[in-house]
NUDREN-89523 format. One record per atom (N, C-alpha, C, CB): x, y, z; residue in one letter. Coordinates in steps of 0.2 Angstrom, whole numbers, plus 5000, padded with zeros to 4 digits. Glycine has a CB too. Example, Ala and Ser with C-alpha at 12.3 -4.5 7.8 and 13.67 -1.06 7.14 Angstrom:
2
506649725039a 506249785039a 506649845039a 505749785045a 506449895035s 506849955036s 506450005039s 507049975029s 
***
This chain:
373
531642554841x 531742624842x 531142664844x 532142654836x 530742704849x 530442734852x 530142794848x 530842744856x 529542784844x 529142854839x 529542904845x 528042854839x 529542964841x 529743034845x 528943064842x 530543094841x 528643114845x 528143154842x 528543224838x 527643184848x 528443224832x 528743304829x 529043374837x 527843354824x 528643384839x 528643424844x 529243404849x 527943424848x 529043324851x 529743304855x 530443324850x 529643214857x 530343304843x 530843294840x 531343364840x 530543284834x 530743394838x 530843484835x 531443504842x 529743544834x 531243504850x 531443514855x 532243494853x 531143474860x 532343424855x 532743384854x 533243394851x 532543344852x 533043404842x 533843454837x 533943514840x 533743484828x 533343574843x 533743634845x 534243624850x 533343684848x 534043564855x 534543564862x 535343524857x 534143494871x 535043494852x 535843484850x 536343524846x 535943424847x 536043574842x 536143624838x 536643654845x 535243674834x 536543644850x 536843694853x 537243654861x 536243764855x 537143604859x 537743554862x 538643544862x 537643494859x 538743584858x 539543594856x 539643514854x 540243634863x 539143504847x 539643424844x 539843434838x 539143344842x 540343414837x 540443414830x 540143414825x 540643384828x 540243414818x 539743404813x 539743314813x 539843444805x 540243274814x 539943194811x 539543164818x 540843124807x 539543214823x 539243174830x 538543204831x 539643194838x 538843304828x 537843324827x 537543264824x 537643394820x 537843254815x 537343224811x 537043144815x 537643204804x 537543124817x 537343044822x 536643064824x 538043024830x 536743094830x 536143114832x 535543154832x 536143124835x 535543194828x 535143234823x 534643184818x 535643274818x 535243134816x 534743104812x 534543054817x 535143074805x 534643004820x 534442954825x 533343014825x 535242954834x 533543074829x 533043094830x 532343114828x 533143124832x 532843114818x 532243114815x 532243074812x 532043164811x 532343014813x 532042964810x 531542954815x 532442914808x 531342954820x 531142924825x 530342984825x 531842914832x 530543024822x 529943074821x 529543054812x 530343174820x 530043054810x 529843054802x 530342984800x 530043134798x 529842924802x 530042844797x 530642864789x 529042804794x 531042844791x 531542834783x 531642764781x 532242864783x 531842744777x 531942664775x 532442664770x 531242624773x 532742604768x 533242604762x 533942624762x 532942634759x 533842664768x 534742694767x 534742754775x 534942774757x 535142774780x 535142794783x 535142894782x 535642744785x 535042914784x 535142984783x 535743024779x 535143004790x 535643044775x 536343084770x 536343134772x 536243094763x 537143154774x 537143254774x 537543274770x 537243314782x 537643314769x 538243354767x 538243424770x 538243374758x 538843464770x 538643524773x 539243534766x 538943554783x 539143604766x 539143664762x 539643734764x 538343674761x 539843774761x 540143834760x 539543874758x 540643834755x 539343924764x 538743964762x 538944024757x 538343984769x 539744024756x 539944064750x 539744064744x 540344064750x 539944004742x 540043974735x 539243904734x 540943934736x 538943904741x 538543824739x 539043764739x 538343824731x 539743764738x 540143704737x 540043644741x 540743724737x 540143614740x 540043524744x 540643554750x 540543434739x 540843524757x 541443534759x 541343484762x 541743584763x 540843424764x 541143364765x 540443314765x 541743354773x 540443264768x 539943204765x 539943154771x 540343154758x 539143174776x 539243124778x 538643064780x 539443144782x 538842994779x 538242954779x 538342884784x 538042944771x 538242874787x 538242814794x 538142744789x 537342824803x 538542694788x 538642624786x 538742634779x 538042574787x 538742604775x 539042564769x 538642604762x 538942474770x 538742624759x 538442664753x 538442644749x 538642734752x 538042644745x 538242624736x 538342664731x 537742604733x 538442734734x 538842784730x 539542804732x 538442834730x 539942794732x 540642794735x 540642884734x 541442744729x 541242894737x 541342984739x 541142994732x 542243024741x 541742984728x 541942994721x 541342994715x 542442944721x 541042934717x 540242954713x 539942994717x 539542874712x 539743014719x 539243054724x 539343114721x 539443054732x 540043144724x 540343214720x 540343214712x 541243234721x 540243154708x 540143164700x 539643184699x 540243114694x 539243134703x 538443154702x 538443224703x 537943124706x 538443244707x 538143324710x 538543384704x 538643344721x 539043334703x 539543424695x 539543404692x 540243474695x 539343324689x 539443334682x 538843304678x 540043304680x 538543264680x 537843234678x 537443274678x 537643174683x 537043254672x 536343304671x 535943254675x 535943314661x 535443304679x 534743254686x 534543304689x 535243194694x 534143274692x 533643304695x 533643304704x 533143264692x 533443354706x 533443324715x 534243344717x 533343214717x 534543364712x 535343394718x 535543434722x 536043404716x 535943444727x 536243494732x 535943554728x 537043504732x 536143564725x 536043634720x 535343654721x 536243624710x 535043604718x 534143614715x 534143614723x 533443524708x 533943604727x 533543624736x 533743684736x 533843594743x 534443714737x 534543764740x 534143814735x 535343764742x 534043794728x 533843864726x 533043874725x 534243884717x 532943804730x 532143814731x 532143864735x 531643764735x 531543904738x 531443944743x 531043894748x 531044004741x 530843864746x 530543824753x 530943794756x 530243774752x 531643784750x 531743714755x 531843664755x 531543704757x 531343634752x 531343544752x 530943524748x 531043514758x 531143484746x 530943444739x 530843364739x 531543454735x 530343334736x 530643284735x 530543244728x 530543244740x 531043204727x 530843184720x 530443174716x 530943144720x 529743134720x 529143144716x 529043214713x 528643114718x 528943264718x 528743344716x 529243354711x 529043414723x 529843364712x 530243374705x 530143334697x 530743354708x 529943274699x 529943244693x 529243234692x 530343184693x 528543274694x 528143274693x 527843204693x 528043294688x 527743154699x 527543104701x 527943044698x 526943094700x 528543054694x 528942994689x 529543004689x 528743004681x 529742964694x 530442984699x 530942934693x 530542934709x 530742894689x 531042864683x 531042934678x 530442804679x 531242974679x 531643014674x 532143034677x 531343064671x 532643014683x 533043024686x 533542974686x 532743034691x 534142994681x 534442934680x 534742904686x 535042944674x 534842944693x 535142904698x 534342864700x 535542954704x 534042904702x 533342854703x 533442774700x 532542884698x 533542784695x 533442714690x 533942674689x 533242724682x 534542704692x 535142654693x 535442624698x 535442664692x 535242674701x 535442684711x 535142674715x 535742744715x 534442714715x 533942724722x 533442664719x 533442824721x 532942654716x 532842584715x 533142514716x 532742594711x 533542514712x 534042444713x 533942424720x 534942444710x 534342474725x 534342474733x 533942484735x 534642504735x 533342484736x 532842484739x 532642524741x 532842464742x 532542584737x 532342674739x 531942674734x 532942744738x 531342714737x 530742734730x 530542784730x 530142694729x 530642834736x 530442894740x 531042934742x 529942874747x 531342994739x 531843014742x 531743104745x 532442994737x 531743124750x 531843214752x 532043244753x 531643244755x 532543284750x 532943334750x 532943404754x 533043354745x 533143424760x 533143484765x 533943524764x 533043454775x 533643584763x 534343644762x 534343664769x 534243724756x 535043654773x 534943694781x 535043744779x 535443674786x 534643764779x 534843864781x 534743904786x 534543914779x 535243934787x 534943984794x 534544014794x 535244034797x 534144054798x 533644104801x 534044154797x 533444124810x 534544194795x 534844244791x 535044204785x 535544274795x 534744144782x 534944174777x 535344114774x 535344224779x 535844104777x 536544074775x 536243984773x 537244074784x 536743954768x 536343884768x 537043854770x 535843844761x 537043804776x 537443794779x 537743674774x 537143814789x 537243674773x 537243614773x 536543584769x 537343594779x 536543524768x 535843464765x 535743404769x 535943434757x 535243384770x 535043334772x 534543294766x 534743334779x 534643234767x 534143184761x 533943124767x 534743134751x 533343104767x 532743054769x 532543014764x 532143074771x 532742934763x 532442904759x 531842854762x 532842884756x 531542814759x 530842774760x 530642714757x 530442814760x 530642664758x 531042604755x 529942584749x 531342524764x 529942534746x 529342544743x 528842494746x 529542534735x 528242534749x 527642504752x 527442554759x 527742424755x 528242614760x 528042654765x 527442704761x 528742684769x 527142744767x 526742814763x 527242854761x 526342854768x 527242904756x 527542944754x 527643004759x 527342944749x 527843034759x 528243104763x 527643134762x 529043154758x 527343164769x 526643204769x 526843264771x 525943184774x 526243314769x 526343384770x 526743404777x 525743414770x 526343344781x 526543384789x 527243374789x 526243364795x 527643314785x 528143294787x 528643344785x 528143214785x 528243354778x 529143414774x 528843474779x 529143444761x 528343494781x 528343564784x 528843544790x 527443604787x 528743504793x 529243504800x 530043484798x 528943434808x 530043464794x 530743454791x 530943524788x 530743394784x 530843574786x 530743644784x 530743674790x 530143664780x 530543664797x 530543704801x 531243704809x 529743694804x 531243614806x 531943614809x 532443634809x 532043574809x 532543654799x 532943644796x 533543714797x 532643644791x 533243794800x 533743824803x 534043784810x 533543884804x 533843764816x 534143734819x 534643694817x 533743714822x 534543654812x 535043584809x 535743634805x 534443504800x 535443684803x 535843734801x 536443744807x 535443804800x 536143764812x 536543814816x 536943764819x 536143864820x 536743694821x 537343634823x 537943634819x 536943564821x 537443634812x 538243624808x 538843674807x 538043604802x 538343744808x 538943814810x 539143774816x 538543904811x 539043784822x 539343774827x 539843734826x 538843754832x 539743664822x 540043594821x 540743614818x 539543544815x 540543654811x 541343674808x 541843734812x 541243714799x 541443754815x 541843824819x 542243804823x 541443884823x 542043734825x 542243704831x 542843664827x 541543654835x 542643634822x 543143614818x 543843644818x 543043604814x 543643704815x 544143754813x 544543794819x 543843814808x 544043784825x 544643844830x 544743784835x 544143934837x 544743714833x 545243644837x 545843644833x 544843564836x 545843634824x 546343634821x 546343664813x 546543564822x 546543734816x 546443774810x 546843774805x 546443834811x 546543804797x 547343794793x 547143864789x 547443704788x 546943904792x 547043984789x 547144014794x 546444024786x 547544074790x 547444124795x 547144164796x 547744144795x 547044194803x 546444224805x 545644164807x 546344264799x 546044114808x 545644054811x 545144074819x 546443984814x 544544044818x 544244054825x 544844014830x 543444014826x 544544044836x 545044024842x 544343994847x 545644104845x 544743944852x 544343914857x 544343924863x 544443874857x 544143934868x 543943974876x 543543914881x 543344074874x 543843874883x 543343824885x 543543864894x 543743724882x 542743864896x 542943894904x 542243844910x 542744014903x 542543834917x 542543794921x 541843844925x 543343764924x 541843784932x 541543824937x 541943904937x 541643784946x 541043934938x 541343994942x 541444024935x 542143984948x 541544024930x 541544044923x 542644064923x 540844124922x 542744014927x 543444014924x 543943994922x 543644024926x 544444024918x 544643994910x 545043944913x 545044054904x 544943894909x 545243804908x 545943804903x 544543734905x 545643804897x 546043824891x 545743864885x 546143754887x 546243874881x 546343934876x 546643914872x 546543984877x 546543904865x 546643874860x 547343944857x 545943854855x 547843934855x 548143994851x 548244054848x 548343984850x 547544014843x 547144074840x 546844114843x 546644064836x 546444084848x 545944124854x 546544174858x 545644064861x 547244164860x 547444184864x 547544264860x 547944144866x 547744264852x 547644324850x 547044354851x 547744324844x 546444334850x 545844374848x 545544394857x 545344314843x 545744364862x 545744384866x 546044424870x 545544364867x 546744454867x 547244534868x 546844574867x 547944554863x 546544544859x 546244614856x 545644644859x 546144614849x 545244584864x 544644594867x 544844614874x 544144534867x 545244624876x 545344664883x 545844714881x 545644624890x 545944744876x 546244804875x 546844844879x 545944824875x 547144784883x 547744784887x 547644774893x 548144844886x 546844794896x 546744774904x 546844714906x 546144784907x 546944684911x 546944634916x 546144594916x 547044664924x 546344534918x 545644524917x 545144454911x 545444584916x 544744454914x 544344404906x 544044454906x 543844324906x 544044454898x 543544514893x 543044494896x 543544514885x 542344544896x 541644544899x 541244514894x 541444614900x 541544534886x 540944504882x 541144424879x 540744554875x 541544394883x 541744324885x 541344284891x 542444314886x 541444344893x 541044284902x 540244314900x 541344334914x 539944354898x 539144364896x 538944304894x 539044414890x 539444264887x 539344224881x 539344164886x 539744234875x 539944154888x 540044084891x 539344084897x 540944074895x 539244144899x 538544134907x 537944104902x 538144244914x 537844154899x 537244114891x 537444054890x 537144144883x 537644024888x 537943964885x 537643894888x 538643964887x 537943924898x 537443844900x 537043874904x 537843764905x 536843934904x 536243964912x 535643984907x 536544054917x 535743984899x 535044014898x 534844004891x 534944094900x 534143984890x 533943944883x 533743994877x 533143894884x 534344014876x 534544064869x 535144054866x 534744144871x 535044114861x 535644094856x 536144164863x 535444114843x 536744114863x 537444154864x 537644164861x 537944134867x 537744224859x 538144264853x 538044344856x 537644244844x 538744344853x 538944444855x 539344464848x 539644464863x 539244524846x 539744554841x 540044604845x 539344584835x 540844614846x 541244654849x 541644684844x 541644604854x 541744764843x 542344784841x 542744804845x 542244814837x 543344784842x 544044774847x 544444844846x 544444704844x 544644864850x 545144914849x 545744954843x 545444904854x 545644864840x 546044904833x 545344914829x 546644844829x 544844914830x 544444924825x 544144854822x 544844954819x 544244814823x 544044744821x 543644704824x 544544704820x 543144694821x 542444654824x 542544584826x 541844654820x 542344594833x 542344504832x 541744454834x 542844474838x 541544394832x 540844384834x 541044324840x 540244364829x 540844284844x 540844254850x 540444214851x 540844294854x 540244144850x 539644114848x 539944064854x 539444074838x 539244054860x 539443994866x 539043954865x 539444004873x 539243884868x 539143834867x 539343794874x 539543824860x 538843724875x 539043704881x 539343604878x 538243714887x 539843594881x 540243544879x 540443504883x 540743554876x 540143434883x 540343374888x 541143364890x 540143294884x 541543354894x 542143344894x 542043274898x 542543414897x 542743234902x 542843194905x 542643234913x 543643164902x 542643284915x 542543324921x 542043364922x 542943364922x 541443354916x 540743374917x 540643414912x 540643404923x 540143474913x 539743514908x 540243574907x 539043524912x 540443594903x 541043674900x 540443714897x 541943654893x 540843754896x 540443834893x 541043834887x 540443934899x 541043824880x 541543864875x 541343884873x 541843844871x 541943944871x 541644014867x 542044024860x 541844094873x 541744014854x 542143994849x 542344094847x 541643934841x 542744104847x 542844184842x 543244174839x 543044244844x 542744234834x 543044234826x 543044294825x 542744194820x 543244304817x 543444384815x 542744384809x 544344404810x 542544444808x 541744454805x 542344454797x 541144544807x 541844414794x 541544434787x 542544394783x 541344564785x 542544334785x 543044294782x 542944274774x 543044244785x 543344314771x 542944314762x 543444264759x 542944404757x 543344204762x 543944134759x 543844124750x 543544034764x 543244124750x 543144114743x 543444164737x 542544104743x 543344224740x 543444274735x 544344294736x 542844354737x 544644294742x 545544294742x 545644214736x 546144264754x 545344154737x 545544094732x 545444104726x 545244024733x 544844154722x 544644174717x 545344204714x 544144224718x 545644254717x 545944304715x 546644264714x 545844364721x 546944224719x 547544214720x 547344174714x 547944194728x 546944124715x 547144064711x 547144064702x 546644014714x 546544144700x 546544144694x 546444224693x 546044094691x 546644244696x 546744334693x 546044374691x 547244334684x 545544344696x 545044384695x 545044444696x 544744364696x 544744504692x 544744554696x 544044534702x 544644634690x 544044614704x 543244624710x 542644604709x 543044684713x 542644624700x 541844614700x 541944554694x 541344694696x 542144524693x 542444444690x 542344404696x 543344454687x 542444414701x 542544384709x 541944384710x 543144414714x 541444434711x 540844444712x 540344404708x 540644504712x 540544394701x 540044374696x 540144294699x 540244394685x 540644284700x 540944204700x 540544164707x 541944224703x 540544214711x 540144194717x 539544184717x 540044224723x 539044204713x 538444224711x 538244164704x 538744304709x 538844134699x 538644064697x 538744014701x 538944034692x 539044034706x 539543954709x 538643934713x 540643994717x 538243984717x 537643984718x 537143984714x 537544024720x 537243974709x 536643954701x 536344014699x 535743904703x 536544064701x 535944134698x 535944144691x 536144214700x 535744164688x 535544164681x 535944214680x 534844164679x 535944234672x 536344334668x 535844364671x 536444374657x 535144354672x 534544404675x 534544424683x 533744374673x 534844354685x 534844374692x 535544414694x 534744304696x 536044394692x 536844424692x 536644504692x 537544394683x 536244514685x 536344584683x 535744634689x 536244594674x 535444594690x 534744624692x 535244634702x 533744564691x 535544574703x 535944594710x 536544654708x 536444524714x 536944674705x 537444694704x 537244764702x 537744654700x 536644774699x 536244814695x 536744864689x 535744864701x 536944794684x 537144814680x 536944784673x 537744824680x 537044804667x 536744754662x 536644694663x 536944744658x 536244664658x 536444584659x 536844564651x 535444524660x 537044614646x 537544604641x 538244624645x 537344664635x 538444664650x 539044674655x 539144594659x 538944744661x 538544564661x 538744524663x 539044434661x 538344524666x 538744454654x 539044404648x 539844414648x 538744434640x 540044494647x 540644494645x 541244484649x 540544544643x 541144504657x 541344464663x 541244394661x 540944484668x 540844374660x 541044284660x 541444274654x 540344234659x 541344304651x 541844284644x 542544274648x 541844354636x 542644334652x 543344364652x 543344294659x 543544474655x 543044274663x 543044234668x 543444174665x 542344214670x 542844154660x 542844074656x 543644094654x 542144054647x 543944144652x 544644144649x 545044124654x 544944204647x 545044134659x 545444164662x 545444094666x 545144244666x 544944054669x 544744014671x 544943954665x 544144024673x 545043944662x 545043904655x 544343844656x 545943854655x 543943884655x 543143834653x 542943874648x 542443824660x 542343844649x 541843864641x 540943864644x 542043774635x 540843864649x 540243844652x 540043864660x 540243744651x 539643884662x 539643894667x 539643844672x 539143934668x 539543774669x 539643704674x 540343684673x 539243624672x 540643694668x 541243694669x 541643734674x 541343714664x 541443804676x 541743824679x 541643824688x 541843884675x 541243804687x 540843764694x 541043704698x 540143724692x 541243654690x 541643594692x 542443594693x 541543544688x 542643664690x 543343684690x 543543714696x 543443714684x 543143774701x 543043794706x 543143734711x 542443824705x 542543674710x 542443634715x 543243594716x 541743594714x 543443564711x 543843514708x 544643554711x 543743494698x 544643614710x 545243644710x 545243664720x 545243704704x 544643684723x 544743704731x 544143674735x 544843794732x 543943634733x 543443594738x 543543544736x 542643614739x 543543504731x 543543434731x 544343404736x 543543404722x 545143454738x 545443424743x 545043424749x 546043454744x 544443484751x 544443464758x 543743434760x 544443534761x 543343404753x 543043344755x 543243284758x 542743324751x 543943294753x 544443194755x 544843234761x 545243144746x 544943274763x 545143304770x 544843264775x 544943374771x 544243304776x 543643284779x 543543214778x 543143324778x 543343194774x 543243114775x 543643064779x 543243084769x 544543104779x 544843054782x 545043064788x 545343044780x 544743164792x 544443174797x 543943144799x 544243214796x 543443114799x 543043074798x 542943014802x 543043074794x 543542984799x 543642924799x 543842904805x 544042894794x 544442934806x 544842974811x 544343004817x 545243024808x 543943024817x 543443044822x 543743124826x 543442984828x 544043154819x 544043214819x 543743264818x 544443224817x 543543324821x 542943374817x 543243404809x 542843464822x 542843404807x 542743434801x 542843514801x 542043414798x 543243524794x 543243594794x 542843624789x 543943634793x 542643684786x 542243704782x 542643734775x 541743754785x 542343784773x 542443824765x 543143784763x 542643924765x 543443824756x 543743794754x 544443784754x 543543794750x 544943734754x 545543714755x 545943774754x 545643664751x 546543784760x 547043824758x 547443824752x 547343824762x 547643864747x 547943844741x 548543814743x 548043894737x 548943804749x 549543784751x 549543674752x 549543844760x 548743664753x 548543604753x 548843574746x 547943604754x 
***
């Protein structure tokens, strides 16, 4: 396999971030590209992508034979005390991590280290939080490094850190793509796949709504559809528009260019702004009030009573008492409790979803399972 230079590399994920692939075809070749920048050994590239709501897992993907089955993987990450998980990256600010940093050079205080990652031939493992340029952490990636390679150097985690919005924005693309092919909410993105000449091929059902509301009764393809799709394959930017629609409702419009059996398409995914999946599941599933539902989002993300209160800007004794009423209401006793109760009760169906998506060679969807699942 063919060194990449960082620079070639760095190229390489942007042009696929904006390939229209799924998330288990992004990661195929995403990872293929950085290995070939930055040597791994011992195990193949790990990802998971994430709910940038909640942090929650929403599915698992890794290329050949693992030694941690789904099911250990997810114990580890919510119920096992350790070091190095989903959780701990994302609430770096950097970013990235890797075991030895964490465990102060002594990766043997890591009970998976000493049972898992050793035995198999891992001695070096780096954790990357995808986050976007705004913000959002969309997903993780892990690099391992078998024992006699060099360890992970500065330059390597800075370019792993600089990729890391791009690897972000694949995997948005990835699930949106998921969700407006075969949605299971309502108010699902919708899909707009358009030909030469920028003219429409197909339209997915969801799309057919959201694009009434974007031509406001006139004739015609809506303007801030053919803008998005002309960007899409004519020019090396992000495609994206924000439209408000005649009823008042915003929509955003993210293009994307997609291999077909007939050549090179323009798809235009639209969706409705500000899909608050996690906080309607909060409510329906356990009677939270608004600021019960806020505090909720806010552990499900690790924040501390200092951090909760200092966002919220209310006590940090009010924010106790909200958890009390939470933990009741929720039937736990612990903030991991109610973490793993969260996850167990509406993301752990749509990991094993997705995995059997997966398998199947279906896109993945994101956040967390309709309560109807």
């Amino acid at each position: 396999m063919a060194r990449l230079s960082m620079d070639e590399a760095g190229a390489r994920i942007r042009q696929l971030a904006r390939a229209g692939l799924d998330t288990h075809a992004f990661f195929e070749a995403a990872g293929d590209t950085l290995s070939r920048a930055v040597p791994v050994g011992g195990a193949p590239p790990f990802w998971n992508t994430i709910d940038p709501s909640s942090h929650l897992i929403t599915s698992v993907h890794f290329d050949g034979e693992c030694f941690f089955d789904l099911a250990g993987q997810l114990e580890w990450e919510y119920q096992a005390v350790d070091l190095n998980k989903t959780a701990d990256v994302l609430a770096n600010s950097q970013g990235v991590q890797t075991l030895h940093q964490v465990t102060g050079g002594s990766p043997e205080r890591s009970p998976v280290f000493r049972e898992y990652l050793r035995p198999h031939g891992i001695e070096q493992e780096v954790a990357v939080a995808l986050r976007a340029k705004t913000g959002e952490a969309w997903g993780s990636l892990r690099l391992n490094r078998s024992p006699g390679q060099d360890t992970f150097s500065a330059v390597e985690l800075d370019f792993l850190g600089s990729v890391s919005p791009h690897l972000a924005d694949g995997v948005r693309r990835g699930l949106l793509l998921g969700e407006a092919l075969e949605p299971d909410w309502p108010d699902a993105p919708g899909l707009v796949v358009m030909g030469e000449g920028l003219s429409v091929e197909s339209v997915s059902p969801e799309a057919e709504r959201w694009l009434k509301e974007l031509s406001g009764g006139h004739e015609g393809t809506p303007v801030p559809l053919l803008s998005v799709a002309a960007r899409a394959t004519g020019w090396d930017g992000p495609a994206l528009a924000r439209v408000r629609t005649a009823t008042g409702r915003w929509l955003v419009l993210h293009g994307t260019s997609i291999t077909t059996p007939t050549g090179l398409r323009a798809a235009v995914i639209i969706e409705p702004v500000a899909r608050a999946r996690i906080a309607s599941v909060l409510m329906a599933a356990y009677g939270l009030t608004h600021r019960e539902r806020e505090i909720t989002k806010l552990v499900l993300i690790g924040q501390s009573t200092a951090q909760i209160a200092d966002d919220l800007v209310i006590a940090p004794v009010t924010v106790q008492q909200h958890l009390k009423s939470i933990f009741a209401k929720t039937g736990v006793h612990s903030r991991r409790d109610l973490v793993c109760t969260v996850f167990v009760d509406h993301y752990d169906p749509r990991v094993h979803d997705n995995e059997v998506r997966r398998v199947a060679a279906r896109p993945s969807r994101g956040g967390p399972a309709p309560l109807s699942n």
